[in-house]
N, C-alpha and C positions, 0 to 999 in steps of 0.2 A: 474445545471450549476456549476462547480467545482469556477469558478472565484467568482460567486454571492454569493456563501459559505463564501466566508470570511477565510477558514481553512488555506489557506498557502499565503504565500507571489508573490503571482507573478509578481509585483513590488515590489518589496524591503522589504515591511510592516513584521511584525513579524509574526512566525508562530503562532496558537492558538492552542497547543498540549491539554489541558484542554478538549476543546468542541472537538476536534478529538475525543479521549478519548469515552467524554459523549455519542457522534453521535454513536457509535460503540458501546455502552449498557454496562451492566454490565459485570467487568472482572470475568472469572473464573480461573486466572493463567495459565490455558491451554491454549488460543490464539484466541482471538476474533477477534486480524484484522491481516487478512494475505494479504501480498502485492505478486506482481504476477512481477519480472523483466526480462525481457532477456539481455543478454550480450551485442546482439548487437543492441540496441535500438538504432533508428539513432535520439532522439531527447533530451534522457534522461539518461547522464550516470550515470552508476551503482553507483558513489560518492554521489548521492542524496537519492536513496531509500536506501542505505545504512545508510545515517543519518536521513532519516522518523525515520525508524523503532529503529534503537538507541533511538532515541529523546521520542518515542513513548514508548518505554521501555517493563513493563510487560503483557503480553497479548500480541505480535504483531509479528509476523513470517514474515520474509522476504523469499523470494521463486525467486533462483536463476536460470535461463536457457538459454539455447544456442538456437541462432534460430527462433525465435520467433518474433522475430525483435520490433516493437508494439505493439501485439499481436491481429494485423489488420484483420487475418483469427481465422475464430473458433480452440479451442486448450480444449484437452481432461484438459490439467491442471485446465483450469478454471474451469469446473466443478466438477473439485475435492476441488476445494477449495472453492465452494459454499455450496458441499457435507461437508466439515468437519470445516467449518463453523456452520453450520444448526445443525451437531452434538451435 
């Protein structure tokens, strides 16, 4: 449950970029957490996972698309990005 994490603020509280970090294993520079956004997400604009992944800094790929909306139906992306994840 993303709330009972404790990782982001969803009241107000501060984010914990540290234990994000941790949870997501050691870095190898290459990019251990890749986030998955569409453009037109009707719940979460692109101004936030834009500054995750800043905040998040080394290791962390942001992954921009159109269409996708939530990404409520299966989508080839995400398994590319489990795929080179796993890499």
């Amino acid at each position: 449950n993303e709330t009972r994490s404790g990782w982001y603020p969803p009241s107000g509280g501060p984010w914990l970029w540290e234990d994000i970090r941790t949870n997501a294993g050691p870095s190898t520079g290459d990019g251990n957490i890749i986030m998955l956004h569409s453009l037109d997400d009707p719940f979460i604009p692109i101004a936030e996972p834009r500054f995750v992944a800043k905040s998040l800094g080394k290791g962390t790929e942001l992954r921009e698309f159109e269409n996708e909306s939530h990404f409520f139906n299966p989508s080839e992306e995400i398994v590319k990005a489990v795929y080179d994840v796993a890499d």
